[in-house]
C-alpha positions as CSV (number, residue, x, y, z in Angstrom):
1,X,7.0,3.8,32.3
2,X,6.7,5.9,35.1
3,X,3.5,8.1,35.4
4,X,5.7,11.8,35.3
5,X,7.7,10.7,32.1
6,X,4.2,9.5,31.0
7,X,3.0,13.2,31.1
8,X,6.2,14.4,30.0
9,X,5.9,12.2,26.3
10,X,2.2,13.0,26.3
11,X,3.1,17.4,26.9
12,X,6.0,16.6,24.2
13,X,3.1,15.2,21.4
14,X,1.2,18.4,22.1
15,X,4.3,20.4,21.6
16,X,5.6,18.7,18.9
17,X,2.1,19.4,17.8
18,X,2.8,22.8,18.7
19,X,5.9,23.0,17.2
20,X,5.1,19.1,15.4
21,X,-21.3,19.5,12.0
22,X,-21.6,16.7,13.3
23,X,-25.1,15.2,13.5
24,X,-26.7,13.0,16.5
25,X,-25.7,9.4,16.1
26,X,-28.5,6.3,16.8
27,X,-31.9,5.7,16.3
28,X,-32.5,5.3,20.4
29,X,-36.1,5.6,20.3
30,X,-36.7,5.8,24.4
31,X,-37.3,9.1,25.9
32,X,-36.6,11.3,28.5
33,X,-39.1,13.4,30.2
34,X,-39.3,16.5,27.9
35,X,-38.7,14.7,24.2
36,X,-35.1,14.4,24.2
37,X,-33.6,10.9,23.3
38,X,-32.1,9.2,26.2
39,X,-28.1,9.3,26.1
40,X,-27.1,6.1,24.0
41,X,-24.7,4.2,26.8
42,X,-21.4,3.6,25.6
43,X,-19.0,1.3,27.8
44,X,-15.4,2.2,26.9
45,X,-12.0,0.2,27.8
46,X,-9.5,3.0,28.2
47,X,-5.7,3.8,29.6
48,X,-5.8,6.6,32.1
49,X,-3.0,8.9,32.7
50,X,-1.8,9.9,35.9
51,X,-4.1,13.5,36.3
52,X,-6.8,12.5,34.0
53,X,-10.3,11.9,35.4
54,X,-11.7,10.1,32.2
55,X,-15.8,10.5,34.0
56,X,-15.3,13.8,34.8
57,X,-12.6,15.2,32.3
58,X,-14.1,18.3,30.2
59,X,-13.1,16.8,26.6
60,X,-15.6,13.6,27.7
61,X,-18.2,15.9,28.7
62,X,-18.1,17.6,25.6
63,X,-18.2,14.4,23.6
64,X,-21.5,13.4,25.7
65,X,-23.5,16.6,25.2
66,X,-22.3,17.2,21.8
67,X,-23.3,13.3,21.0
68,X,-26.1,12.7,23.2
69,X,-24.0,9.7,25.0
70,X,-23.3,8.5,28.2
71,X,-19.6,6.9,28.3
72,X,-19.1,4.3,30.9
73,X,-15.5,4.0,31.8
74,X,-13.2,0.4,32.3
75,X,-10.1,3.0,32.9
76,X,-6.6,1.3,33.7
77,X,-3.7,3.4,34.6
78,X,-0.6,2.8,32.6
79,X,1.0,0.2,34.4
80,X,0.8,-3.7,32.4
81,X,-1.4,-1.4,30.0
82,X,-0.7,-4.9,28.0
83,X,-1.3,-7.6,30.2
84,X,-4.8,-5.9,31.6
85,X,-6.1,-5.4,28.0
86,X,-5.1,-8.7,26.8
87,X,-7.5,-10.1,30.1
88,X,-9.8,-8.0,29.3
89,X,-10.5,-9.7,26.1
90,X,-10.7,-12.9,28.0
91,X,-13.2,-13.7,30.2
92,X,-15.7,-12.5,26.8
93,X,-17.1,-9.7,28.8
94,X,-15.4,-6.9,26.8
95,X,-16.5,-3.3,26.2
96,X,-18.1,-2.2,23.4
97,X,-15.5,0.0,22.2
98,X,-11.2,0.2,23.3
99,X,-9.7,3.7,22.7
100,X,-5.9,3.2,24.0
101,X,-2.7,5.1,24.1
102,X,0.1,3.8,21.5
103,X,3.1,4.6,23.4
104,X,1.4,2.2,25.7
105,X,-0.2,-0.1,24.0
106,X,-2.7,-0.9,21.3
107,X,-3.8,-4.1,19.4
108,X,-1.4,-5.0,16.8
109,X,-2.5,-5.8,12.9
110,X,-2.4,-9.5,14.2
111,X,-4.8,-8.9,17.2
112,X,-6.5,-7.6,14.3
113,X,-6.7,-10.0,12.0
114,X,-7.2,-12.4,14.3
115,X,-9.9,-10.6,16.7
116,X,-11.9,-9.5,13.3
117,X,-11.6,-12.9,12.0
118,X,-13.7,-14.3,15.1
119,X,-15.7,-11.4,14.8
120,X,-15.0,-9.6,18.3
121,X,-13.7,-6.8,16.2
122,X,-16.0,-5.1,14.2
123,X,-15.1,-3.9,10.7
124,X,-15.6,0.0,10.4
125,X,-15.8,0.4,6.6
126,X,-19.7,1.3,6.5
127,X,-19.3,2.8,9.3
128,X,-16.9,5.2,7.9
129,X,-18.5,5.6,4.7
130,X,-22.0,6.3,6.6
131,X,-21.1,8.6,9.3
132,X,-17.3,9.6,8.9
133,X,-17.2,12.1,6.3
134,X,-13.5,13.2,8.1
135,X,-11.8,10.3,8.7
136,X,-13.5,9.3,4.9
137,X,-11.6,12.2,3.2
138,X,-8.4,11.9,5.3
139,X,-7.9,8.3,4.0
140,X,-8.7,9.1,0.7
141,X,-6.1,12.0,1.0
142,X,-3.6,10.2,2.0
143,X,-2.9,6.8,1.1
144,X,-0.4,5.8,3.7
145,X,-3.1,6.7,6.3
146,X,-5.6,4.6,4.6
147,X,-2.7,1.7,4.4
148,X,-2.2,2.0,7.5
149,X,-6.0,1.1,8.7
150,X,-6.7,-1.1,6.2
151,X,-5.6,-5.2,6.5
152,X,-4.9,-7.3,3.6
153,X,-8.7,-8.9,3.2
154,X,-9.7,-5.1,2.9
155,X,-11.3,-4.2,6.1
156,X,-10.1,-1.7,8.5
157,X,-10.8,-3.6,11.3
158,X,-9.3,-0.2,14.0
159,X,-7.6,3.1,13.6
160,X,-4.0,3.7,14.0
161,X,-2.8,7.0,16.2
162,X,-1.4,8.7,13.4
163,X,1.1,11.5,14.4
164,X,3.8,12.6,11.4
165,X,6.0,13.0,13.8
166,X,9.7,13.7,12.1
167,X,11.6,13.6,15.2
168,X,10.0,10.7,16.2
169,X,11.1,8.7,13.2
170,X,14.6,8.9,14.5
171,X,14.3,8.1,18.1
172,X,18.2,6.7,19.4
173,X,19.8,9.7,19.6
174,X,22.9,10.8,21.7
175,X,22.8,14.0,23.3
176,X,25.9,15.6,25.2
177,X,26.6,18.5,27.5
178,X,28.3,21.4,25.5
179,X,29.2,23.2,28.8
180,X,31.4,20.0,29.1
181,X,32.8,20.2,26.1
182,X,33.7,23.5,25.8
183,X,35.5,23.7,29.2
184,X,37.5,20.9,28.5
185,X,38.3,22.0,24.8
186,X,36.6,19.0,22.8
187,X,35.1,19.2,19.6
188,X,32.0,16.9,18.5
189,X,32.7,13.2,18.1
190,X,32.2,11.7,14.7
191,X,33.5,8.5,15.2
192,X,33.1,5.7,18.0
193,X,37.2,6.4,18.9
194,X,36.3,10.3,19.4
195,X,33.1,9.5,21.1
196,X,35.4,7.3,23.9
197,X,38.1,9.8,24.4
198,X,35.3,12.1,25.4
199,X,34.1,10.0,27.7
200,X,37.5,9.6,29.3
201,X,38.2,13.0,29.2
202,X,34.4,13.6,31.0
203,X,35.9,10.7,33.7
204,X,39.0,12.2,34.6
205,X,38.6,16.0,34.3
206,X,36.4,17.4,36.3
207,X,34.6,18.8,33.9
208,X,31.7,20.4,36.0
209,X,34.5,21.8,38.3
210,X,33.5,20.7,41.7
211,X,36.9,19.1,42.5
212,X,34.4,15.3,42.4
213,X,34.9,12.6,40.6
214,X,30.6,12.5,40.3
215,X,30.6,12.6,36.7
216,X,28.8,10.0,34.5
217,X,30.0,10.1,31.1
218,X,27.3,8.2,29.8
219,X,24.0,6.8,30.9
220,X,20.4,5.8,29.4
221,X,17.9,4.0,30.8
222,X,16.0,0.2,29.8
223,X,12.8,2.2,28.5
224,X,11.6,3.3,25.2
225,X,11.8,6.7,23.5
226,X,15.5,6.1,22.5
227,X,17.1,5.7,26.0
228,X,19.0,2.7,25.5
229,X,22.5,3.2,25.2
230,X,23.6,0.1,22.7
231,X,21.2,0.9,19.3
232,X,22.9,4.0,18.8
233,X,26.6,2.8,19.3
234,X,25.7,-0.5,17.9
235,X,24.9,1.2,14.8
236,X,28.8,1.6,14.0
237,X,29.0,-1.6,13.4
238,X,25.8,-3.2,12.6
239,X,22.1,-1.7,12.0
240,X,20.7,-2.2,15.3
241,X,16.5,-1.5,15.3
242,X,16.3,-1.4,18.7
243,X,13.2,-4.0,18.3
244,X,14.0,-7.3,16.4
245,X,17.2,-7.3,15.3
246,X,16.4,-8.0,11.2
247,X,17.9,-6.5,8.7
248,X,17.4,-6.7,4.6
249,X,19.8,-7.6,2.1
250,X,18.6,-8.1,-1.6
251,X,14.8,-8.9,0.0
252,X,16.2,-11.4,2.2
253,X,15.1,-11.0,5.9
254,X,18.2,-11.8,8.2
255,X,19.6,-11.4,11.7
256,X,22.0,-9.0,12.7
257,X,22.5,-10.5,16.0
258,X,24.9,-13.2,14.9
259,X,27.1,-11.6,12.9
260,X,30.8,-10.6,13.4
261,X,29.7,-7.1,13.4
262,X,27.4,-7.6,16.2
263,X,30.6,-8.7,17.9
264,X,32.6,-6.2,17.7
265,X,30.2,-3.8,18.9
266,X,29.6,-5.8,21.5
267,X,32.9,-5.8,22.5
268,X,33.4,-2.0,21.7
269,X,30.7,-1.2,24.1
270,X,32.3,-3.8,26.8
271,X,35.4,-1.9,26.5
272,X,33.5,1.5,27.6
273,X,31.7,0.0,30.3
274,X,35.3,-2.0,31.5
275,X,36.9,1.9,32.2
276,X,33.9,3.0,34.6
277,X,32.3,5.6,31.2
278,X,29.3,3.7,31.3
279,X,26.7,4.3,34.3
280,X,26.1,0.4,35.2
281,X,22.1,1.8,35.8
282,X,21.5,2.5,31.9
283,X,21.0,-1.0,32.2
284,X,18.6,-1.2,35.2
285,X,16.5,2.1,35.8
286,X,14.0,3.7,34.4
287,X,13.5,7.5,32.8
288,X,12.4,8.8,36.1
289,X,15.7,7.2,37.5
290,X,17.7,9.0,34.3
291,X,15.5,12.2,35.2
292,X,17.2,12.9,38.6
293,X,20.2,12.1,37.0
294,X,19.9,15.0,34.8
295,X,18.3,17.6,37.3
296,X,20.8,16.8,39.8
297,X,20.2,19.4,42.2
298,X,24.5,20.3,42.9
299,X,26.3,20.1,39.7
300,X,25.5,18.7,36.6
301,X,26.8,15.2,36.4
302,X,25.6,13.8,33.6
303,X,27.5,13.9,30.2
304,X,26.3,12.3,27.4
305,X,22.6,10.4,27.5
306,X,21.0,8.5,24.8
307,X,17.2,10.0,24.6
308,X,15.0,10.9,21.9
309,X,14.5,14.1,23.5
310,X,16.4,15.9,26.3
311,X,12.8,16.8,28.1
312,X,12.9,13.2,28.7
313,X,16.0,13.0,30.9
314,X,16.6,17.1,32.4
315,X,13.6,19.7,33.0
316,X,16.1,22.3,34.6
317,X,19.2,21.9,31.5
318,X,17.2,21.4,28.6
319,X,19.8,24.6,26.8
320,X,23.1,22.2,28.0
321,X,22.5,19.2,25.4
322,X,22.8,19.2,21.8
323,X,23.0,16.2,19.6
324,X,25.7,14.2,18.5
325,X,25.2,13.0,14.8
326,X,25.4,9.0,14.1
327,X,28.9,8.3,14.8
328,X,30.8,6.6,12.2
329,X,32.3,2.8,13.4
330,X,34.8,0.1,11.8
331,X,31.8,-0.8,9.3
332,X,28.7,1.9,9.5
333,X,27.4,5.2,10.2
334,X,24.0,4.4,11.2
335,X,20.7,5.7,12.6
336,X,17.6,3.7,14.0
337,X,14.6,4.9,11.8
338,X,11.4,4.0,12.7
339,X,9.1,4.2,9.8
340,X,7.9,7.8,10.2
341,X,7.5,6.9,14.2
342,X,4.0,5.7,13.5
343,X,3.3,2.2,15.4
344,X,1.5,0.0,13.3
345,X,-2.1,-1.4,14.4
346,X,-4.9,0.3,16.0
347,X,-5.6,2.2,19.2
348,X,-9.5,2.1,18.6
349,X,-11.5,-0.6,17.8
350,X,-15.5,-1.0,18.3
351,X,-16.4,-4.3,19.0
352,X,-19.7,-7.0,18.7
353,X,-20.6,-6.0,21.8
354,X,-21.6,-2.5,20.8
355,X,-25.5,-1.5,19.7
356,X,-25.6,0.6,16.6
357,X,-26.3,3.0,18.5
358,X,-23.5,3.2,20.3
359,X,-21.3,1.9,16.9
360,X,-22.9,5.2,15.4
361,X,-21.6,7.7,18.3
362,X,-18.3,5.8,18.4
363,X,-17.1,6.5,15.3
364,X,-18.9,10.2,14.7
365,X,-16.8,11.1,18.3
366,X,-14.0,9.5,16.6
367,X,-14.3,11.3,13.4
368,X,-14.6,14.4,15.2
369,X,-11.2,14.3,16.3
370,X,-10.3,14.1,13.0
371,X,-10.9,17.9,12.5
372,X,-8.5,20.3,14.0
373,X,-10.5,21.3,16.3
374,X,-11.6,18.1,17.7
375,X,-7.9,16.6,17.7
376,X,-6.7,20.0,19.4
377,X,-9.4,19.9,22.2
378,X,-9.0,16.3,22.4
379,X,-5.5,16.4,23.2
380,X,-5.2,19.8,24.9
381,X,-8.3,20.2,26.4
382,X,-10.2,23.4,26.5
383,X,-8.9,26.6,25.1
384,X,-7.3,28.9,27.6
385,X,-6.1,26.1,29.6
386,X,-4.0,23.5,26.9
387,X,-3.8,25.8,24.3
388,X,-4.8,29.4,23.1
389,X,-4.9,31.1,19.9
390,X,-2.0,32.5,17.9
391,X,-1.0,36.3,18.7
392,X,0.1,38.8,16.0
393,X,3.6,37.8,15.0
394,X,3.9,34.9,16.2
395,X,4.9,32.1,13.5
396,X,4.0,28.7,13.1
397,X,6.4,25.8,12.9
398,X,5.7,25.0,9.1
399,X,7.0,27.1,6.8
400,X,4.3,29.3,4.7
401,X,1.9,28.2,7.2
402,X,-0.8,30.4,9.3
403,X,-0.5,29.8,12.4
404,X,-3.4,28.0,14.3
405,X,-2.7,27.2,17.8
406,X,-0.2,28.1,20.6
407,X,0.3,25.2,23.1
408,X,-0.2,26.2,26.7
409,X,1.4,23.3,28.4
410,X,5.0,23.5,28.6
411,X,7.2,20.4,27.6
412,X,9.7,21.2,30.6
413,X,6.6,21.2,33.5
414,X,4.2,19.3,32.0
415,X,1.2,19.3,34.7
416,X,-1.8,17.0,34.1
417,X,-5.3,19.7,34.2
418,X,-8.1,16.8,33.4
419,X,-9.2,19.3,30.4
420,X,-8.0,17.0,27.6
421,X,-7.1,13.0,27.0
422,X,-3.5,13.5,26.2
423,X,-2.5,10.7,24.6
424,X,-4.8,9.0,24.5
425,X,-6.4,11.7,22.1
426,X,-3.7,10.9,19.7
427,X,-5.6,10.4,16.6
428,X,-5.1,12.5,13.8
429,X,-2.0,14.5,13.4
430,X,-0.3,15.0,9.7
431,X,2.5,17.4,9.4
432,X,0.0,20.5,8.3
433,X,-1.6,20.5,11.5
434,X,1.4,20.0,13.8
435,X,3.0,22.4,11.2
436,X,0.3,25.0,12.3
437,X,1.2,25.2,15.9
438,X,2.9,28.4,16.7
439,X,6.8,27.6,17.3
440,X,9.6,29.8,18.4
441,X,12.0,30.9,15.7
442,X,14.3,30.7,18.9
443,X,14.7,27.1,19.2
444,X,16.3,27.0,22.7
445,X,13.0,28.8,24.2
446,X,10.1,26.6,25.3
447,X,7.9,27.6,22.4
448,X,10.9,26.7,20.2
449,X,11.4,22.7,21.5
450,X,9.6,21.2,18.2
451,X,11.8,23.3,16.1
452,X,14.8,22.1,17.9
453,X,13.9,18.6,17.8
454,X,14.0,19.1,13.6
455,X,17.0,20.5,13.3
456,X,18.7,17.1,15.1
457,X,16.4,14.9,13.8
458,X,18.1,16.1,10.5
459,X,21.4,14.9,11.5
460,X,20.1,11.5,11.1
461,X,18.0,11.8,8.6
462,X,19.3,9.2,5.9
463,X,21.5,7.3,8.2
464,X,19.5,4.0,8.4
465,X,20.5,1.2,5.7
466,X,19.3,1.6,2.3
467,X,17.8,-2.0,2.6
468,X,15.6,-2.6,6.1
469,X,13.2,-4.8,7.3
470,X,10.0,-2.4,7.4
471,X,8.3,-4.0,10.6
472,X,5.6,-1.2,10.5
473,X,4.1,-2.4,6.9
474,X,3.8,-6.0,7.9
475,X,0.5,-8.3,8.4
476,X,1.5,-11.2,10.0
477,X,-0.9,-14.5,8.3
478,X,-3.1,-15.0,11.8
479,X,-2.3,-18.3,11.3
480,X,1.5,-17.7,12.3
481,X,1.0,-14.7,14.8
482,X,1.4,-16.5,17.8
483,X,4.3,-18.1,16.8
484,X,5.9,-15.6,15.3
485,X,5.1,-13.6,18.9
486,X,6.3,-15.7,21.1
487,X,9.4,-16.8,19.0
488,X,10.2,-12.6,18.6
489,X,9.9,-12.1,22.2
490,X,12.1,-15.1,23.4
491,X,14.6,-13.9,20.9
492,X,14.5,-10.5,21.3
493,X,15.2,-11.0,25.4
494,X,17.7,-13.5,24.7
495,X,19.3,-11.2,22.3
496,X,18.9,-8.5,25.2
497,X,19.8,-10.2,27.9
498,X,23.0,-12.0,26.5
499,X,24.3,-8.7,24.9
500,X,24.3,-7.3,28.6
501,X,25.7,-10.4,30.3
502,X,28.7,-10.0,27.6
503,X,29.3,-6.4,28.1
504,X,29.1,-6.7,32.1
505,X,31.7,-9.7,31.9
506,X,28.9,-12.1,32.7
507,X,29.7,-14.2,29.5
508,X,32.8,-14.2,27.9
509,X,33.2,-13.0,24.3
510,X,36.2,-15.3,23.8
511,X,34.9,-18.4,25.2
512,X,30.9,-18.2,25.4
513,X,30.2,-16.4,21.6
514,X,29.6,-19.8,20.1
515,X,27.5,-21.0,22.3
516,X,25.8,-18.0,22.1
517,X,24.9,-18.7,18.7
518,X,24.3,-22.2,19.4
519,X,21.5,-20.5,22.1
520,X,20.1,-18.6,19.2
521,X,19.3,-21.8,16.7
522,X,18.1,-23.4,19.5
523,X,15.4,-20.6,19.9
524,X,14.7,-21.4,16.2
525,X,15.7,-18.0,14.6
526,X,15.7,-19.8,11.6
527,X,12.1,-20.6,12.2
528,X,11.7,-17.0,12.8
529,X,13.3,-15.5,9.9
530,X,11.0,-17.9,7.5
531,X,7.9,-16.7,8.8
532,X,9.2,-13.0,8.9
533,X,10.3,-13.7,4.9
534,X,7.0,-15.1,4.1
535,X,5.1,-11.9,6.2
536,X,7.5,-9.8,4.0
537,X,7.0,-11.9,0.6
538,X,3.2,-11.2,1.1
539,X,3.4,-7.5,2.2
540,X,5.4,-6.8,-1.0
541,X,4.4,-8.5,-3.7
542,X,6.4,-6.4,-6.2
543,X,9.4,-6.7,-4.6
């Protein structure tokens, strides 16, 4: 992901925010000249953003005077985020502590289970009872918190970023320019017919008047954040989770990828890129690609995008696109959820490498974000610069709720100011606090985008199959992690990248399906859907 639609996601979780004492830690005995205690070092693996100073930001200074600590930063920027904290584990020498942005990666429950196991990982339970009293009473709160830190053998081995984020839960959505279709006459589609005619109609009428045919009726891009184009028209005909293809019938885990429905969409889709309505770079670029695109600097060209938000693909038309409920195809009317938009695992983790010392000021920093304050400064940075206070009248997004903060960072110019972590700082949201940012009652104003993002969010809502695969509640048996990796990620790119090859004419539907599906056994997705069953059997025992 690009490092602009980086700060872009990271500006939207403050305004989705906005619209979505702590005592010393260690026993360091050494002092400095004058009796203070000597900062305890701390050396921290982190993801730096693209603006963010991590030594010299002013939410890390305030961490280190307000916890006596020195933080000695392994910062990588965002780029194979993955790959470089997978080598840092590696070669043994490993910080004493990983805090990591979700959206770009963090250690999965199997990491966990299996770095705990070996004891890299340090458990955090007496740590949390000891010195944690907030993130103590937040579990205790709320159980699906607490279910979400804790692994099957009891131990919460790291802490999830946990953001109730509603719009998030829902993120393959289809947006479309109203100016468009309100020149040309056209009603919202509610089925996958209607939704092609519009297209057409968006190909062959010169619907932004500039006597060109420069329109693109359609386009997305190959990222995440709902820009790919086939989950949501997929889901006429099959669920599609735009991650690994299962789906649920009567507790039995199966595979929607070889299925006549799966087909048909396929060949739905092929039929809409066939007539020119599909932009052939959905399939190839990235959001910053789909973001000029959208702020094409003559007239708009683009007609309908798939994107979880619009910020994501337009700064400059943001008040064009609306949403376009789940259309209804041959077999379903479905929407990708994705289990409250919460990724399972853990974005901080202390490790054996740590002193108590520096165990102690980990997890008392860490339990200060849990406070509004601390999550809101963490995130924001300073007041007056990320985020002021509420002004007389203003309301908050939540309704009933006082009003607590006003974001100063606005989701259509988002502007790194080294004041806060971003997303990094993405710890501890529930609803009530982003409920208690001030939002717009005006939802097309900038101070209105959360509010916004609701109200289409709620055309989905309920959409997705009574009966899924709940990927985010699983704990993979260490045993069968790997495989159960590297068997997901063969078939999921195989999946991918034959779905494509059929829709481009690469393969043909007629002639190559069945050895398509010969392709898949062959990749053992039987194999697959055992351990996935088992994983599922285990995680459920009720069920």
């Amino acid at each position: 992901m690009k490092n602009s639609q980086i700060r872009i996601l990271a500006a939207l979780c403050i305004i989705i925010v906005t619209l979505s004492s702590c005592k010393l830690g260690g026993g360091n005995e050494e002092q400095e000249s004058g009796g203070k205690p000597a900062p305890v070092e701390i050396n921290v693996f982190a993801q730096q953003e693209t603006g963010i100073d991590l030594r010299t930001n002013d939410f890390t200074k305030l961490l280190e005077s307000k916890f006596n600590a020195q933080i000695n930063w392994d910062s990588i920027t965002p780029d194979g985020a993955k790959e470089k904290r997978q080598i840092s584990l590696a070669g043994g020498d490993y910080p004493d502590a990983y805090i990591l942005t979700a959206y770009l990666d963090q250690f999965s429950q199997s990491d966990l289970l299996k770095y705990g196991k070996e004891g890299v990982i340090l458990p955090l339970n007496q740590l949390i009872e000891q010195y944690a009293p907030n993130i103590k009473a937040a579990m205790e709160k709320d159980p699906t918190l607490k279910a979400f830190n804790t692994a099957p053998d009891g131990n919460i081995y790291g802490l999830v970023a946990y953001s109730e984020c509603f719009h998030c839960s829902y993120p393959n959505k289809m947006w479309v320019n109203t100016e468009w279709l309100s020149k040309l006459g056209l009603a919202m589609p509610t089925t996958t017919a209607q939704f092609k005619s519009m297209l057409e109609a968006f190909k062959k009428s010169d619907p932004n008047g500039n006597g060109m045919a420069d329109e693109i009726p359609l386009s997305g891009s190959i990222e995440d954040f709902g820009v790919r184009i086939i989950p949501y028209l997929m889901n006429g005909f099959i669920y599609d989770d735009d991650r690994n293809y299962l789906a649920m019938s009567s507790g039995k885990v199966d595979t929607v990828a070889n299925k006549p429905q799966w087909k048909e969409g396929i060949a739905f889709i092929k039929s809409l890129y066939d007539e020119g309505l599909i932009d052939p770079g959905a399939f190839i670029q990235n959001a910053e690609a789909l973001r000029r695109i959208g702020d094409n600097a003559g007239a708009p060209v683009l007609g309908a995008v798939a994107s979880m938000h619009p910020a994501i693909f337009t700064s400059e038309r943001l008040k064009d696109y609306a949403p376009i409920p789940p259309l209804a195809g041959p077999y379903a009317s479905h929407a990708t959820f994705d289990g409250g938009g919460i990724p399972p695992g853990a974005k901080f983790v202390i490790t054996n490498k740590a002193s108590k010392e520096a165990q102690i000021a980990l997890i008392q920093m860490v339990d200060y974000i849990y406070t509004p304050e601390g999550q809101t400064i963490a995130q924001s940075g300073l007041e007056g610069i990320g985020w002021r206070k509420p002004k007389e009248g203003e309301a908050a997004l939540g309704e009933g709720i006082a009003p607590q903060f006003a974001s100063l960072i606005p989701i259509n110019n988002a502007k790194p100011t080294n004041s806060g972590w971003s997303g990094m700082a993405h710890f501890y949201m529930p609803r009530e606090y982003r409920d208690s940012w001030v939002a717009s009652k005006d939802i097309y104003a900038i101070d209105g985008y959360e509010r916004r993002l609701i109200e289409a969010t709620q055309l989905y809502e309920g959409h997705e199959p009574s009966e899924m695969f709940p990927i985010w509640t699983i704990w993979l048996d260490p045993a069968e992690a790997d495989e159960a990796g590297i068997l997901q990620t063969n078939l999921s790119n195989y999946i991918e990248q034959s779905t494509l090859q059929f829709i481009t004419g690469d393969l043909n539907l007629d002639k190559d399906w069945d050895g398509y599906l010969a392709g898949l056994d062959s990749m053992q997705v039987g194999r697959y859907l055992e351990i996935m069953q088992k994983a599922y059997d285990q995680s459920n025992p009720n069920k």
